[in-house]
N, C-alpha and C positions, 0 to 999 in steps of 0.2 A: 626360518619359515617366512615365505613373504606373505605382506599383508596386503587386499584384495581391496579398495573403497571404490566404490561407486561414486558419481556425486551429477547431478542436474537441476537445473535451474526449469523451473515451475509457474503458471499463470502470466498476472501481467508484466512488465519490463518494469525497471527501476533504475535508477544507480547505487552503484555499488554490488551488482552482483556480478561483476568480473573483479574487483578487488574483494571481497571476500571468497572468491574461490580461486585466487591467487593466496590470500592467507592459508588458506586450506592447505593449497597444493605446498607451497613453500614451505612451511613447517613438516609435512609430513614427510616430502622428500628432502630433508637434512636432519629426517630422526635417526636416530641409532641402527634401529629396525629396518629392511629392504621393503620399501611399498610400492606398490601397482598401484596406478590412478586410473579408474573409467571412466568418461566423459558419456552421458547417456544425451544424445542431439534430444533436442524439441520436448524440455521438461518430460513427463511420465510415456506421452508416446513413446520415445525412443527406448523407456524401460519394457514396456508392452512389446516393443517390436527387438528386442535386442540389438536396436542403432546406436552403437556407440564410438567413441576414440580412445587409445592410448594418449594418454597427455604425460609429457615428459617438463621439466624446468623449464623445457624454451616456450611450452605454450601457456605460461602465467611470467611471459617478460613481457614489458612495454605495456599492460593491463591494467595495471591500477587506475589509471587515469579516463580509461574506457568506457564512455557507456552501454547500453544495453549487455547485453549476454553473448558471449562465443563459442557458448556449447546450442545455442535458440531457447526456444521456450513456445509453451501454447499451454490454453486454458486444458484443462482433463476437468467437468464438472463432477463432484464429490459423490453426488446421487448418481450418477452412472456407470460407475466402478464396478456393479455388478452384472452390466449388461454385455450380451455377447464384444468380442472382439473385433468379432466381421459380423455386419445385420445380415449377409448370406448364410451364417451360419448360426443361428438363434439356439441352439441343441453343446454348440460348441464352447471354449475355453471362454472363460469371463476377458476382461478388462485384468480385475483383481489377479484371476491366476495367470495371467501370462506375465506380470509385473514378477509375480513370487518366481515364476519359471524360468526366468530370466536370471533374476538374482542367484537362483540355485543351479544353473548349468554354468554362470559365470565365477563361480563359487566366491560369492562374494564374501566378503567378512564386515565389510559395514556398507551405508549407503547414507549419501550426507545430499540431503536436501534442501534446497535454497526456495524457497515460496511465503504465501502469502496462508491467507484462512482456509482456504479452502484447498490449496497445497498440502496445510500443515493435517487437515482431516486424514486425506489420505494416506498422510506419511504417521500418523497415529494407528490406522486400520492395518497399513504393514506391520509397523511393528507387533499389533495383535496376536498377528499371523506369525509372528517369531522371524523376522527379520530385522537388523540391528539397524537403526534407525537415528538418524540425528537430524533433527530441524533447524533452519537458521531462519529469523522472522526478517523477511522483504515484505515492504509495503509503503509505497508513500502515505496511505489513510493512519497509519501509525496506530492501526488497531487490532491487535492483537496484545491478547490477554496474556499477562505472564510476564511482560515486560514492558519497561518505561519506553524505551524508545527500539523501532526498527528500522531498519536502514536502508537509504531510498528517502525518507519523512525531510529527512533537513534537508535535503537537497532541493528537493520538491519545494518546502518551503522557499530557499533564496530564490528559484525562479519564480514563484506565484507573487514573492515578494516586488521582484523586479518588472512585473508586468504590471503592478496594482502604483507602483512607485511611476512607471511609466504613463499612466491613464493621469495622474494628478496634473499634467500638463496641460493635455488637452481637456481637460475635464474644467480647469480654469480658466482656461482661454474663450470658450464658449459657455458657461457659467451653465453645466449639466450635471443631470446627474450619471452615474456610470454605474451597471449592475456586472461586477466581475465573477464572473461563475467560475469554479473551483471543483477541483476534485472531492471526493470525499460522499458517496454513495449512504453508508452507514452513520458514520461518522464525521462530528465537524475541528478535528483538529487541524488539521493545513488551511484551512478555511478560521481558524481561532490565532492560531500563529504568523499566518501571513499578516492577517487584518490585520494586526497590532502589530506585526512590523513594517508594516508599510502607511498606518494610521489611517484604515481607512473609516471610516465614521458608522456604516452599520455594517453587524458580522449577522449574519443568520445563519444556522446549522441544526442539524435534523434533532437535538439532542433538546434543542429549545423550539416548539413551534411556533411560528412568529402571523401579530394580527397585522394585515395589508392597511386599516385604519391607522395603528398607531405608527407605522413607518413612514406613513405618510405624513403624520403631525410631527415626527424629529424631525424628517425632511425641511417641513416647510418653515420649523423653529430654525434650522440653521437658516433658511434664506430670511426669515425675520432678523435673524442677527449678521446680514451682509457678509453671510457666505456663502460667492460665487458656487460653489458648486460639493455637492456630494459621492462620497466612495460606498458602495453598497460591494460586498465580499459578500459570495452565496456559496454554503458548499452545494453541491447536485443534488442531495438527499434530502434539502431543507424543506418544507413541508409549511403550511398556515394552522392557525387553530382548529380552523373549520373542518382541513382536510384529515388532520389528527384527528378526528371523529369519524369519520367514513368508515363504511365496510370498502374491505381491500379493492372487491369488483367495482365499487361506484368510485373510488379515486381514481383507478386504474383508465376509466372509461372518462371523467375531466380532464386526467391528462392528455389523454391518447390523443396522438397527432400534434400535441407540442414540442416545439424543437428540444426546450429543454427548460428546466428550473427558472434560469435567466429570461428568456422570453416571457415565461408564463407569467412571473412576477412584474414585468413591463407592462403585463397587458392589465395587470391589477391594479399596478401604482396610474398608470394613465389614467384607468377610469376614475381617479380620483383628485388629479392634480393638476396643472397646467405645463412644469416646469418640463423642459427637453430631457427625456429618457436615452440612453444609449446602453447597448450591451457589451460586453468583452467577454468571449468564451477562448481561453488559451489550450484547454483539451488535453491533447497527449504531450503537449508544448512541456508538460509539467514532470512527466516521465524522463525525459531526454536530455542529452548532455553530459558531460564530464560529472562523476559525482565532486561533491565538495568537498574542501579540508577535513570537514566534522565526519561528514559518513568517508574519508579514506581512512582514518585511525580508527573508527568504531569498525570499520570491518576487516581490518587487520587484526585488530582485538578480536571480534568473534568468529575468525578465522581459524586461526591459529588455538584457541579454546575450545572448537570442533575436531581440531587433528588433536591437543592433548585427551579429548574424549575416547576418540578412538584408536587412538596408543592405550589410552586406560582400560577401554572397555564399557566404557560408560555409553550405556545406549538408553533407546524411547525414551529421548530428552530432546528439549529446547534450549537452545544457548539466548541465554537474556539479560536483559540489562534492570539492574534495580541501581540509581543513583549511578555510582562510577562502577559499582563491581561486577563483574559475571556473573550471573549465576545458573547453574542446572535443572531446569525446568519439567521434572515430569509429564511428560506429552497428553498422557491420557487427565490432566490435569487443568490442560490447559483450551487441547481440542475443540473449537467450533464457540467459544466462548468469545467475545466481542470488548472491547477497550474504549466503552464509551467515556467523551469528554463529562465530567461530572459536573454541576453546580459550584460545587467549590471549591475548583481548579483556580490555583493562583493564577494563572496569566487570565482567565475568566475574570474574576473578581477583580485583579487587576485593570483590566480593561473596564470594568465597568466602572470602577472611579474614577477613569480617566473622562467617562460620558460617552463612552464606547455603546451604542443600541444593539440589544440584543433581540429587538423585534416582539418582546415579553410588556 
């Protein structure tokens, strides 16, 4: 009997998600077993609309090294899975059931999903609904619950590294300060691991609200100690003490019309300091590129631990990472739950007796 897998890639880009669905593909067609591989284009649209490809061994050659995705991807938000299909037809087939509809005229037997949190939502509410379901965690924010690390994070990291590495030159040369804005919406781990690999002198991240006062007094301790110039790493979601108190509508209306995090904190630290401000926003810069050495064996690894799943049978799981091992993740276990950087995360603490400011 041949076996039927689905498989698409979901929300934002990363690296690593054409080498892990090279894993995938590669293992599954040198099993024992006869499988059919579906390729669904443009993450879950293309499951809703039944756009997909046969993919054969020749379309996961020359990939590993690949960035972004060769099946596409786009965002499908979590809260609208239950809304019409077509807004001309408001009466008609959901979002939800034309994904199941899909799956059951295609007579699938599994369906291997590559995304991030709010990918991983939906591929839990499939499986609900009794379809066989496996999650692979894509994310450079590296937040998702259930496991140590997801793939895309280190990659992410050497670039934010290399941009933050890069600004120390110029940031010397004119004895400035530099506010490098980062990824990291929820969460401040690419924003905690670049910092510290790149040395930059303040990390601010959503998980620690930071006072605009006191950043301003590390600041100017380093130039009392004749250091030309400072590195400030922000992730996007980092937040002040002040704004940590807000109801959601009065934060929403301080920011509103600010370019972004980085800015806003420019125009904070200004009003308090003399020293030359600069910004660095790298953006999708961070997304993009070959993935690295580390995420091409991690997602060979969780590649191929997704196809022995579903040779197994083992489904409504997450393949994740605790330390070095695999392990099988209960989906409804892990769903819509968030992998904040904690207080006393080593490379935290670490950092902060190096005199790394956390803006606390």
């Amino acid at each position: 009997m041949t076996l039927r897998v689905g498989m698409l890639t979901s929300g934002g880009d990363a690296q690593g998600l054409n080498s892990t669905m090279r894993g995938v593909g590669r293992a599954l067609l040198n099993a024992e077993q006869e499988v059919k591989i579906l390729g669904f284009l443009n993450g879950y649209h293309g499951l809703m609309h039944s756009s997909y490809r046969h993919m054969t061994d020749i379309d996961f050659a020359g990939i590993l090294t690949l960035g972004g995705t060769i099946l596409g991807t786009s965002r499908q938000p979590f809260k609208l899975v239950n809304d019409p299909l077509y807004e001309n037809e408001p009466e008609g087939i959901t979002k939800l059931e034309a994904m199941i509809q899909t799956y059951d005229d295609l007579s699938l037997d599994a369906l291997v999903v590559l995304g991030g949190g709010g990918t991983q939502k939906t591929a839990n509410l499939l499986s609900e609904n009794g379809l066989n379901v496996i999650h692979l965690p894509k994310t450079i924010d590296n937040d998702l619950s259930g496991t140590d690390r997801t793939f895309g994070f280190q990659s992410a990291v050497n670039i934010a590294t290399e941009v933050i590495d890069g600004i120390h030159t110029t940031a010397t040369s004119h004895g400035r300060v530099f506010i490098v804005e980062l990824m990291g919406n929820k969460v401040g781990w690419l924003a905690l691991h670049a910092g510290v690999a790149s040395g930059a002198d303040v990390i601010l991240i959503p998980e620690i609200p930071y006072d605009p006062i006191k950043v301003v007094q590390a600041l100017q301790d380093r130039e009392r100690g004749k250091k030309r110039f400072s590195i400030i790493a922000i992730a996007e979601g980092a937040i002040s003490v002040e704004e940590s108190k807000m109801p959601k509508d009065e934060f929403e209306e301080l920011r509103k019309g600010s370019n972004s995090v980085a800015y806003h904190l420019q125009d904070q630290l200004e009003a308090l300091m003399i020293q030359e401000i600069r910004v660095c926003v790298p953006g999708h810069f961070q997304r993009g590129g070959t993935p690295s050495a580390f995420d091409r064996i991690l997602t060979t690894e969780i590649g191929v631990e997704a196809a022995n799943a579903v040779l197994e049978g083992d489904f409504g799981i997450m393949i994740g990472v605790k330390g070095r091992e695999l392990v099988r993740v209960p989906l409804k276990k892990v769903a819509g739950q968030v992998n904040y950087v904690t207080l006393d995360d080593p490379v935290l603490l670490a950092a902060r007796k190096m005199g790394i400011f956390f803006g606390d």
